[in-house]
C-alpha positions as CSV (number, residue, x, y, z in Angstrom):
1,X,-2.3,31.6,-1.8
2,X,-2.1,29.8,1.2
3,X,1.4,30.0,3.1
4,X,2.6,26.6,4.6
5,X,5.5,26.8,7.8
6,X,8.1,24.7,7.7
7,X,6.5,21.9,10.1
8,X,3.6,21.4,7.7
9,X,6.1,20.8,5.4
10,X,8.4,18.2,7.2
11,X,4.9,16.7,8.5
12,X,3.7,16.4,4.6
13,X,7.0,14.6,3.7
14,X,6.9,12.4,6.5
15,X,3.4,10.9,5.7
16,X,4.5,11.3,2.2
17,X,7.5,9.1,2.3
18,X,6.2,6.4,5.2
19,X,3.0,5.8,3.6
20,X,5.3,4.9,0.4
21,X,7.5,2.7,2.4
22,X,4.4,1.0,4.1
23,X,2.9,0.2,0.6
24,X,6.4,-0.9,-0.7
25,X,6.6,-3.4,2.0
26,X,2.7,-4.5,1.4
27,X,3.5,-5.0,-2.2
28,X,6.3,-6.8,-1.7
29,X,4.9,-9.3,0.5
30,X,2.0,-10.1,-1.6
31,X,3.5,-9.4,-4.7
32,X,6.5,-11.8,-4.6
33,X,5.4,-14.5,-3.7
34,X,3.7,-14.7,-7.4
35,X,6.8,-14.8,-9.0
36,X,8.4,-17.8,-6.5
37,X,10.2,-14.8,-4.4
38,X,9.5,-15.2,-0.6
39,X,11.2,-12.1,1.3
40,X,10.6,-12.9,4.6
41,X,9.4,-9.4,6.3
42,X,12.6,-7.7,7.5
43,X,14.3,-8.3,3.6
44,X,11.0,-6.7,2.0
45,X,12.0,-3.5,5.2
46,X,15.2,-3.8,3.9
47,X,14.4,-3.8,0.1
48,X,11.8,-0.6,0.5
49,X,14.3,1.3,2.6
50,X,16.6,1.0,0.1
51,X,14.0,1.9,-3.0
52,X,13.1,5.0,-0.5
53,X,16.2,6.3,0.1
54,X,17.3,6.2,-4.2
55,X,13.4,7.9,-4.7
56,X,13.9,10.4,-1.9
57,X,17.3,11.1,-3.2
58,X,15.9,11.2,-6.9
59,X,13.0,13.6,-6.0
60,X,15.8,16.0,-4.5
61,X,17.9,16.2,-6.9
62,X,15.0,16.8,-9.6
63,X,13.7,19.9,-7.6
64,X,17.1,21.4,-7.0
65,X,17.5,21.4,-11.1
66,X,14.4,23.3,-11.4
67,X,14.7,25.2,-9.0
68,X,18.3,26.3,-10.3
69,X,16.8,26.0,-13.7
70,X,13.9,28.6,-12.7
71,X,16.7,31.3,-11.5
């Protein structure tokens, strides 16, 4: 088993979560526009920080059940 240190960790989440953002944003802009919605690019920054934050939050709050759950 391979042991990981903390800053491998906060590194992993960090390309983890702004990879997700980035695509969000991507998706958004050329996504929308097919169904008539034209963000302009700080509202699609604005809508993917805001479905980061809830799925960050989410995926928090799922691993603190099971690790609870687990004990």
């Amino acid at each position: 088993m391979m042991y990981t240190t903390p800053m491998n960790d906060i590194k992993e989440s960090v390309i983890d979560v702004g990879s997700g953002f980035v695509l969000a944003v991507l998706i958004q802009l050329l996504i929308f526009p097919l169904f008539d919605l034209h963000p302009t690019i700080f509202d699609s920054m604005g809508i993917a920080l805001i479905f980061t934050v809830v799925s960050m939050t989410r995926s928090a709050l799922w691993r603190r059940y099971f690790r609870k759950k687990r004990l």
